[in-house]
Structure formats: structure tokens, C-alpha cells
C-alpha positions in Angstrom: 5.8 -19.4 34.9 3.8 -18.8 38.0 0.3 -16.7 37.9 2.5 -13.4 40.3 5.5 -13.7 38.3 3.3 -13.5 34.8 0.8 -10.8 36.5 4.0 -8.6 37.8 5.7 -8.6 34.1 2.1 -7.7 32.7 1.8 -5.0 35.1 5.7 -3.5 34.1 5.6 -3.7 30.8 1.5 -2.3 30.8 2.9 0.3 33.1 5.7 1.8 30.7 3.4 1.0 27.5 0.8 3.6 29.3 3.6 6.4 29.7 5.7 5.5 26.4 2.9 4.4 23.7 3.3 6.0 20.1 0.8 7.9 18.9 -0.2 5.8 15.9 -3.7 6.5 14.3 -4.8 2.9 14.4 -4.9 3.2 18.2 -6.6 5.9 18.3 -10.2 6.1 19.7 -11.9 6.3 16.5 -10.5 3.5 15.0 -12.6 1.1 13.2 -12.5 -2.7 13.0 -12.3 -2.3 9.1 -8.7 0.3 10.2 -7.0 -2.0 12.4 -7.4 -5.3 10.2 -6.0 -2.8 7.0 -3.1 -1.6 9.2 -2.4 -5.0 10.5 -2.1 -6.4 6.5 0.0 -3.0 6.2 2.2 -3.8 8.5 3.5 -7.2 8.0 7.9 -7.2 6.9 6.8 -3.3 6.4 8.2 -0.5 8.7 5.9 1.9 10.9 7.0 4.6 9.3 6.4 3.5 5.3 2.6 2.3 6.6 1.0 5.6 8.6 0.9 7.8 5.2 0.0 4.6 3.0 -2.8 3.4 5.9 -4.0 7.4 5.8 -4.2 7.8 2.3 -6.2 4.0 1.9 -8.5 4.8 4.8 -9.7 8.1 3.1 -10.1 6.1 0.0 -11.6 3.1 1.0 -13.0 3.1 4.7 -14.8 0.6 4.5 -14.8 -3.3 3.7 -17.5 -2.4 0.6 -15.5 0.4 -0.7 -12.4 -1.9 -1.5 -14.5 -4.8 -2.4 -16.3 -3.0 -5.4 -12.8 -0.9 -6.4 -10.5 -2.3 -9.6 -7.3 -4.3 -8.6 -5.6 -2.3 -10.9 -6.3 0.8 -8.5 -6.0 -1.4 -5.4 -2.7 -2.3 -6.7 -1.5 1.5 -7.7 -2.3 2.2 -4.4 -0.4 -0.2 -2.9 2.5 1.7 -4.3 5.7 0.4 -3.2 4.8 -1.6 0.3 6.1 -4.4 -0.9 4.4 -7.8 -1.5 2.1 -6.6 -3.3 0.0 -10.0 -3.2 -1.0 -8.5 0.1 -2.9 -5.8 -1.5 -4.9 -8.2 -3.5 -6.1 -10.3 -0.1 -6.9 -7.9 1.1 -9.1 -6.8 -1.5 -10.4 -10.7 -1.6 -10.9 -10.3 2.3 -13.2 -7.2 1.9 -15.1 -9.0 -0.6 -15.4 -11.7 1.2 -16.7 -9.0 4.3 -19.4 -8.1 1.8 -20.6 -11.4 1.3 -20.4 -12.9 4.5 -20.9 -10.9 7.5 -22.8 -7.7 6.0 -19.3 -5.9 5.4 -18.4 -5.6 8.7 -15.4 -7.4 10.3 -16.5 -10.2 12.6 -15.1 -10.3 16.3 -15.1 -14.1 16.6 -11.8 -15.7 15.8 -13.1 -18.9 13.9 -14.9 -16.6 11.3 -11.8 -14.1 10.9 -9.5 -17.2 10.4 -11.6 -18.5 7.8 -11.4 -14.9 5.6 -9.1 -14.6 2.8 -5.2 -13.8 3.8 -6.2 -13.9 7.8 -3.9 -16.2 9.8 -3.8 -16.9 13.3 -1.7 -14.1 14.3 -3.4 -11.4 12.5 -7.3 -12.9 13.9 -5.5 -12.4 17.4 -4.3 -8.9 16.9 -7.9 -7.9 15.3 -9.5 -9.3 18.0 -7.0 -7.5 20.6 -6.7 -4.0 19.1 -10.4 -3.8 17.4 -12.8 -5.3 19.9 -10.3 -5.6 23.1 -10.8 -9.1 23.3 -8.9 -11.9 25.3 -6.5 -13.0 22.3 -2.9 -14.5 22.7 -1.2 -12.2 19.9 2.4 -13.7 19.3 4.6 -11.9 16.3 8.0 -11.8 16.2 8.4 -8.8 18.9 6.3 -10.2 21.2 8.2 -13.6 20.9 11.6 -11.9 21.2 10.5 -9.4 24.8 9.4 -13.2 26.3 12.2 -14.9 24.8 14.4 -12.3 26.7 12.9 -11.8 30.1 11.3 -15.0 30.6 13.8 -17.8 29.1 16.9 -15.8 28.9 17.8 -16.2 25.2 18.9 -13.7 22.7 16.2 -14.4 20.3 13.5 -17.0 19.4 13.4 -20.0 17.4 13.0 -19.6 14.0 9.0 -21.5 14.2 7.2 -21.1 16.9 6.3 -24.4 19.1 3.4 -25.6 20.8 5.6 -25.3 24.1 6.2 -21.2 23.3 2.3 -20.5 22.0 1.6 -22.3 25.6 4.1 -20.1 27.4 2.6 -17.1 25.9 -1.2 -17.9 26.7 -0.4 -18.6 30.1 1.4 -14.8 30.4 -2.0 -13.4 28.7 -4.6 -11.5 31.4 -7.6 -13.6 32.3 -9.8 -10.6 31.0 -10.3 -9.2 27.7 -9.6 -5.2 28.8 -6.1 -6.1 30.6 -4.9 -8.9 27.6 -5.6 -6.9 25.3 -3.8 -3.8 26.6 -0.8 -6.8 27.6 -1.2 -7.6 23.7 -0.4 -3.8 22.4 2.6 -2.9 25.5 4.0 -6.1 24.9 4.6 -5.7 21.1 5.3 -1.9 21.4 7.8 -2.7 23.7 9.5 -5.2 21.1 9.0 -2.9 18.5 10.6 0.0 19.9 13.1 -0.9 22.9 13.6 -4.5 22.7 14.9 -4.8 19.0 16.2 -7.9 17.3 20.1 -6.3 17.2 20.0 -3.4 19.1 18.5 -3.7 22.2 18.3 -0.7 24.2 18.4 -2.6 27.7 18.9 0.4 29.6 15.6 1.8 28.6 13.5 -1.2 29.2 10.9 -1.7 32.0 12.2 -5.3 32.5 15.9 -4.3 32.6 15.9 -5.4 36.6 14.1 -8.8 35.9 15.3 -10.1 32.4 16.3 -13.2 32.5 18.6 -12.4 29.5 20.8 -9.5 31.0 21.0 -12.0 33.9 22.9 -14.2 32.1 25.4 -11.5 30.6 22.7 -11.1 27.1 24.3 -14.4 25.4 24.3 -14.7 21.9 21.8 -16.5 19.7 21.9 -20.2 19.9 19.7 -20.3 16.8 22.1 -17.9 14.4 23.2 -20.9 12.5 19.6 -21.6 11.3 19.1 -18.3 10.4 19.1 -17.0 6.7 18.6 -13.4 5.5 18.1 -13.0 1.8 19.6 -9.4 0.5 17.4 -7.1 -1.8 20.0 -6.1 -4.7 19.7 -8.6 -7.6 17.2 -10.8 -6.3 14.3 -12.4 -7.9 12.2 -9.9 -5.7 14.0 -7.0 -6.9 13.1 -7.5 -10.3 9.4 -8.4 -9.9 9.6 -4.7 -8.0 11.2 -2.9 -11.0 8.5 -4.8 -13.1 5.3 -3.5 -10.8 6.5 -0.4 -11.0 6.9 -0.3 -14.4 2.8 -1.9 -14.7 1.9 0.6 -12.3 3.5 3.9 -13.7 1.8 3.2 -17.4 -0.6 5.0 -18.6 -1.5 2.1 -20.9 -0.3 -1.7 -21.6 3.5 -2.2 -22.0 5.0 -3.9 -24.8 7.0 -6.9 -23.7 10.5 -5.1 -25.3 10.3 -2.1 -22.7 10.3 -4.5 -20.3 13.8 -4.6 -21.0 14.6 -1.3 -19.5 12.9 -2.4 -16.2 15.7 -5.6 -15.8 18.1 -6.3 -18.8 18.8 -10.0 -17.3 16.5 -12.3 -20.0 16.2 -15.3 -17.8 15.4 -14.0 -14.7 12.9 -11.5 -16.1 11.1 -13.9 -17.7 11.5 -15.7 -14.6 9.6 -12.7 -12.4 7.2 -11.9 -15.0 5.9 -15.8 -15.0 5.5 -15.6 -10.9 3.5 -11.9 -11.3 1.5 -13.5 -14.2 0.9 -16.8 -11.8 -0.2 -14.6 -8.5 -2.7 -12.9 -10.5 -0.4 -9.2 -10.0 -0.2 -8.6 -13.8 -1.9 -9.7 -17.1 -1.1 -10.8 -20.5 -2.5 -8.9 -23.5 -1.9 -10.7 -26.6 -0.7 -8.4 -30.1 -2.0 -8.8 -33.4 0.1 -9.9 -36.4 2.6 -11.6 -34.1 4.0 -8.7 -32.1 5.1 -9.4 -28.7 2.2 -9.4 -26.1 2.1 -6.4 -23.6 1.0 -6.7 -19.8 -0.9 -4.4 -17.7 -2.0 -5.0 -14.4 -4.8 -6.9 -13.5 -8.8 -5.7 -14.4 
């Protein structure tokens, strides 16, 4: 892609990001470094709209790195509530420990030292950098992927992995300067988020409608769809491990291993989703006298 044709679908999608931007409290001017890195844990396979009260109600709890670091992951985890993947919360708490201990418990703006904190990856060090600091960073999740998927090569969706050839793509669509990539970083994703969705697009309200490669070709279908695989919710391994958090989380004291029953009535796969909360460190065994069933709580 040529530097005017990457510059003039910057400047388009900047332009309606400017005029059509949700008002989300992470972007707002009094964000911290700590706020954005929280909300950008948040809001991995997690909807907008589940993560603004939780983000709220954490931020007023713990605002900064030390605050979490020194709280009980019992209480992080109650807090947590029903996100989801709750090993999330307890990274997190890892990465504001590890905050405390190695950078003063502030969040560093350098991408080497973010990638080497607990539960950081490469695309959440790129977004920290972008929407905390406004740093030059190529931030590439699944909406920016899709809008450059769309208007650039004319296909209904992405792979399923990235490739070197599509990080490449991306960088070379990223401003030369921090202030202008970073704002290309935040329009780019919004406009993914809200306008050009994974299954319904709305084309006629998009910025790029004129230009995308994609409605060009009469919006094909995906050429990938036979490598994709979609796991439902109901009777799933996650599902249980759900009904058994909650059930840790509600108690006011340990549960005995028989009410676990009443959480999922299936013995094997039970057993099953207690063994992988027990193994990711989400819940604890409490062994009984006299050779009564243990009871499990969450974690200290």
C-alpha cells in the first residue's frame, strides 16, 4: 500500500472517529495509565457494555497498581463478578504486583518492559502505549484486523492467526508520529467495533464505504469460514466452572464438596471443572476432619 493511499484511509477513518467516538471513561482526559491497562484486561471476549460499570466500580476500589497488589484474591476475584475468565482477574492482580516491585507502581511506557509484566501480550503493550501515553504503537485486535481486511484486501474477514505479512501491512498503515498513530490506533478499532462488525456490517454508515475494497467486489463471503470453530456456552466445560465460581464467590464461608452438586449435577464433568479451577489457582481445597468430604473456597 502506498504512503497517499495509507495517509488518505488514516485521515477518513480519523475524520469520522473525531465526529462519532463513544464517550467511554477510559478515553477520557483524566485517564490514568493504571485505567487504560485495567480496561484493556476488561475488555478482552467481554462486551463494552458489561466492562464500563465493572471498570467504574474497580477504579474506585483500586486506582492504583498498589491498591490491587496489596488486596486478597478472594476480593479481587468477588469483584471480578461474572466477566468471565476469571484467570484474568488474577493477572492482573500478579501485574500490579509486579508494578509495585518493578517500576515504583507505575505503569511503564516502554513496550519491552510492559511485554515482560504478568498477563501483558503484544497487543495489549501496543494499545497501553497508544491510549495511555499516545505513543507510535501498531495496535492490531480483531476489529482493527477485520476494517483492513475489508478496505484494504477486499476479504470478508481475516485469517484466523495473524501473519507476519498482515502485522507488516498494518505497521506500514500506522502514522509516522506518535499523536496521529495513536489517534489512527483508537478510530480504527472504534470503527470495527461499532460500524464494521464481524456479521453485520453496517456499510452504509462507514467512512470507507466509497473506497472498500470489499463492497468493490460485491462483500464476498469468508474464504476462511471452514477453519472457523465457535464453541456454544450451554453445557460446556466453561459453563460449569461459571456455575462453580459463582457458587465460591456467593459463600459466606467454605463449601462442602456435596453442595457442589446443586451448582452442576453431572459427576464427571464437575469433577472435571473443579480440577482446572483448583489447577489455575481460582479456588482452594480445604481438607475435613474425620474423613468428611473437603470444602473449597476461593483462593487467600
Amino acid at each position: 500500500m502506498g504512503a497517499g493511499i495509507a495517509g488518505a484511509l488514516v485521515g477518513v477513518v480519523v475524520g469520522w472517529y473525531d465526529e462519532h467516538a463513544r464517550d467511554l471513561p477510559w478515553r477520557a482526559h483524566d485517564r490514568t495509565p493504571w485505567g487504560v491497562l485495567v480496561s484493556e484486561v476488561m475488555l478482552q471476549q467481554t462486551p463494552v457494555v458489561r466492562v464500563e460499570p465493572a471498570w467504574r466500580a474497580w477504579l474506585e476500589r483500586w486506582p492504583t497498581p498498589a491498591d490491587l497488589a496489596a488486596a486478597s484474591s478472594a476480593d479481587v476475584l468477588r469483584a471480578w463478578d461474572r466477566l468471565g475468565y476469571p484467570r484474568r482477574a488474577l493477572r492482573l492482580q500478579e501485574c500490579a504486583r509486579a508494578l509495585v516491585e518493578r517500576h515504583g507502581g507505575a505503569v511503564p511506557d516502554d513496550e519491552a518492559a510492559l511485554l515482560a509484566l504478568p498477563g501483558i501480550g503484544s497487543y495489549t503493550a501496543a494499545a497501553v502505549r497508544a491510549f495511555a501515553f499516545g505513543r507510535r504503537a501498531v495496535v492490531l485486535d480483531t476489529n482493527v484486523r477485520r476494517v483492513l481486511a475489508r478496505a484494504v484486501d477486499g476479504h470478508a474477514l481475516p485469517a484466523p492467526s495473524q501473519t507476519v505479512a498482515e502485522v507488516a501491512r498494518a505497521a506500514a498503515v500506522v502514522p509516522p508520529d506518535d499523536a496521529s498513530a495513536a489517534r489512527w490506533a483508537q478510530a480504527s478499532m472504534e470503527l470495527g467495533a461499532v460500524v464494521c462488525t464481524a456479521r453485520s456490517p453496517r456499510c452504509g454508515a462507514c467512512p470507507l464505504v466509497s473506497s472498500c475494497a470489499w463492497v468493490a467486489a460485491g462483500r464476498p463471503g469468508d474464504v476462511h469460514a471452514h477453519r472457523r470453530r465457535t464453541q456454544g456456552w450451554a453445557g460446556t466445560d466453561r459453563q460449569v466452572r461459571g456455575r462453580l465460581m459463582a457458587l465460591l464467590r456467593d459463600a459466606p464461608a467454605p463449601v462442602p464438596e456435596p453442595a457442589l452438586d446443586d451448582a452442576w449435577p453431572a459427576t464427571e464433568q464437575r469433577a472435571r471443572a473443579l480440577a482446572g479451577l483448583l489447577a489455575d489457582g481460582l479456588a482452594r481445597e480445604l481438607p475435613s476432619a474425620d474423613d468428611a468430604p473437603p470444602s473449597y473456597a476461593l483462593p487467600s
